[in-house]
N, C-alpha and C positions, 0 to 999 in steps of 0.2 A: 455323652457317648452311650449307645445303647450297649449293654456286655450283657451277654446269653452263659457269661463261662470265666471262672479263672483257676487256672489249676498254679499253685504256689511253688513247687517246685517240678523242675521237666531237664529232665537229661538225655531225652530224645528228637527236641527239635531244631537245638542247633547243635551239630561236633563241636565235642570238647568244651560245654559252657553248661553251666545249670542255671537255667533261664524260667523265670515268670512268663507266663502264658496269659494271656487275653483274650474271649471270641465277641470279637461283633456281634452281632444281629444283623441280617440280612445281606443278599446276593443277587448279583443282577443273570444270572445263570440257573441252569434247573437241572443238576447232571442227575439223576436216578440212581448214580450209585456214590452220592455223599454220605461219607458218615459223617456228618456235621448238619443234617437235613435239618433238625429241630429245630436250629439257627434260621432256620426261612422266614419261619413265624413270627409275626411282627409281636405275638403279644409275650415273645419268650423273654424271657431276662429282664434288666431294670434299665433304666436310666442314672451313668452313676457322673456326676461331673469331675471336670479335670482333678481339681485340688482334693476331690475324696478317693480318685484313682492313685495321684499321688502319694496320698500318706500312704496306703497300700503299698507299693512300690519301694517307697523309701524305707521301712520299717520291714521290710524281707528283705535280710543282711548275709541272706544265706545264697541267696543268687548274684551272678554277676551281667547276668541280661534280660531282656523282656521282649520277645515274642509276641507280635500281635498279627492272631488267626481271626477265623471268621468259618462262616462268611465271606464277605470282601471288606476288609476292612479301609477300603480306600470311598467306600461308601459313607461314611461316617465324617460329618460338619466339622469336629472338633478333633481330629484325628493328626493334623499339623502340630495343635494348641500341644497336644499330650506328646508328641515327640520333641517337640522343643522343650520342653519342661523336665523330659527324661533323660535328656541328652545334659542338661545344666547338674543333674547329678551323677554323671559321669558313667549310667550302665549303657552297656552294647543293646545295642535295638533293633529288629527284625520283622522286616513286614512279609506277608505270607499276600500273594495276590493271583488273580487270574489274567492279568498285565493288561485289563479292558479301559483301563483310566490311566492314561499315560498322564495327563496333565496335573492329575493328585501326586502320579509316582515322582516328577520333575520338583514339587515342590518342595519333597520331603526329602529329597539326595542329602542335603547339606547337614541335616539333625540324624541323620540313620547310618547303620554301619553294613546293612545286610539285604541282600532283595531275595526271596525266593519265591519264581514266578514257576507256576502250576499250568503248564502247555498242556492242554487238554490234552491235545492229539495233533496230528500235520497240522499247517499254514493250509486247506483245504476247506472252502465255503461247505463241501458237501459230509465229509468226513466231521467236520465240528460242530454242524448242527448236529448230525446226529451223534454224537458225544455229550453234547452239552443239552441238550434238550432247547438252543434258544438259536438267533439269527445271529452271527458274531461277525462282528468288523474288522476280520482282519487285520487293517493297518493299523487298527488302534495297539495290537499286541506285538509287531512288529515298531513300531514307536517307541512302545515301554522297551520293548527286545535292546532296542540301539542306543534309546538314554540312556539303561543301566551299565549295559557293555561299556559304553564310552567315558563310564566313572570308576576308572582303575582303583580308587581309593574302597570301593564299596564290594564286598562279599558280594558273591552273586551265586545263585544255585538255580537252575532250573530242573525242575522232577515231573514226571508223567506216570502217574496210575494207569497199570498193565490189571484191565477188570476182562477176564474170560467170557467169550462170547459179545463183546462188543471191541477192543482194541486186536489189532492185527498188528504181528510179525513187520508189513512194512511201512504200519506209521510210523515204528519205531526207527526205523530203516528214513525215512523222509524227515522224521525231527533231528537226525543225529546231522542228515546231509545238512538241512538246513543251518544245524547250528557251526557245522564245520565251513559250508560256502562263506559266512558274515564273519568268523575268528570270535566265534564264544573263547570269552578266555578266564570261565569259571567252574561250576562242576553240574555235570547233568546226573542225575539220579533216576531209575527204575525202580520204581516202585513194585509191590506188590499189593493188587488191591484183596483185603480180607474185609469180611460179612463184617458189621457190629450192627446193634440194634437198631442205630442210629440210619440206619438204609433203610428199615424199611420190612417188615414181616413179607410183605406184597413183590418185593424183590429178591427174598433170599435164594428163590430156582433161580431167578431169572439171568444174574450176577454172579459168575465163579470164581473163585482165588484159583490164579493158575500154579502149576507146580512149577517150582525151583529149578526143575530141568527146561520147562519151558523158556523161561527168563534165560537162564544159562546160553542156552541157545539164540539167543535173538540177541545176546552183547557178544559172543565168540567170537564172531570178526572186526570186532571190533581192540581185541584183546591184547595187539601188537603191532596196532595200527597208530602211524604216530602222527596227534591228532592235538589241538591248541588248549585243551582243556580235560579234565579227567574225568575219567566214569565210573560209578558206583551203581552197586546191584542194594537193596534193599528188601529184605524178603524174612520170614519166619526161620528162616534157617542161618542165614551167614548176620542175619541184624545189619548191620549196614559195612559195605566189605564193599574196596577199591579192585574194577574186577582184574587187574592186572597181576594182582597178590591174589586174590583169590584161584585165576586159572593157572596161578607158579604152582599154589597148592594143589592143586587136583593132578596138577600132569607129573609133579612129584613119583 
């Protein structure tokens, strides 16, 4: 497996777990406001095989899951080998995807406990090229959408990066419909997209972190609206805040 990255402990990518972290190398996407860009580059990271990921893994006694980013980590040959292997020591396991390989996602349901699929933007040909910088296939993301939904046993999160001057008010508005038309019945998160170095000097004008009150606004009617699955704001300010509590406190 090619790994660009491991950060040993992480108590920010999955609620409530302090989890080992993994990146792939490589992505079949080009979004221009990745922070994780570095990861594109074929010559970044090492080649490390299963049984010397594993002793890693096993021998950090201080986590109880493993988180594997990217990237796409559904790109990677030996990506089954390492959850099955992770799974026979008992930690929780986390894939992080852009849901374009349903047929990887299908194999891995049975060794994994978690999916958190990264919806660029709508179910729209013309909206997700331009988001994604690539040609996306639609039903390959709607595939991954409906196998994971239909595995009540498996975590499920879907999140979308809100990046200033490129996502609009009503993709947000068309991912929520979408995911309320199909009975998503896991948690959608809003992101907030902020600069790291990892974007890109060349994109720091280009790419804004929108404010707080933005965000705020574009989940507000959503706030008390009774709906198959929960919503969470994630942002520099509330850190990751269910918005139904969060608008009890404001209206306070």
């Amino acid at each position: 497996m090619r790994v660009g990255g491991i950060v040993d402990i992480s108590t920010k990518d999955i609620p409530n777990k302090s989890t080992m972290v993994l990146f792939t190398v490589g992505c079949n996407l080009s979004c221009e406001f990745c922070h994780n860009k570095y990861l594109l580059h074929e010559g970044v990271g090492r080649n490390i095989d299963v049984p010397e990921l594993m002793e890693q893994i096993k021998s950090n006694m201080l986590v109880s899951g493993v988180s594997i980013s990217g990237g796409e980590p559904t790109l990677q040959r030996d990506l089954l080998e390492l959850c099955k292997e992770i799974k026979n020591v008992g930690k929780y396991i986390s894939i992080d995807t852009n849901g374009t390989n349903p047929k990887s996602i299908t194999e891995l349901l049975p060794y994994i406990n978690r999916v958190a699929l990264d919806m660029k933007g709508p179910l729209n040909n013309k909206r997700l090229t331009k988001i994604t910088g690539n040609q996306v296939n639609i039903n390959l993301i709607v595939e991954t959408f409906e196998t994971v939904n239909n595995h009540e046993d498996i975590d499920f999160e879907i999140r979308t990066t809100y990046v200033e001057n490129l996502t609009k008010p009503n993709d947000i508005d068309k991912i929520i419909l979408f995911l309320r038309n199909n009975k998503f019945r896991g948690s959608f998160v809003l992101q907030q997209y902020q600069y790291s170095e990892g974007v890109g000097e060349e994109h720091k004008q280009k790419f804004q972190k929108p404010e707080h009150i933005t965000l705020l606004n574009i989940l507000k009617p959503y706030r008390n609206m009774k709906l198959p699955f929960q919503i969470y704001l994630r942002d520099d300010i509330v850190g990751y805040s269910l918005i139904n509590k969060l608008y009890e406190y404001l209206d306070a």
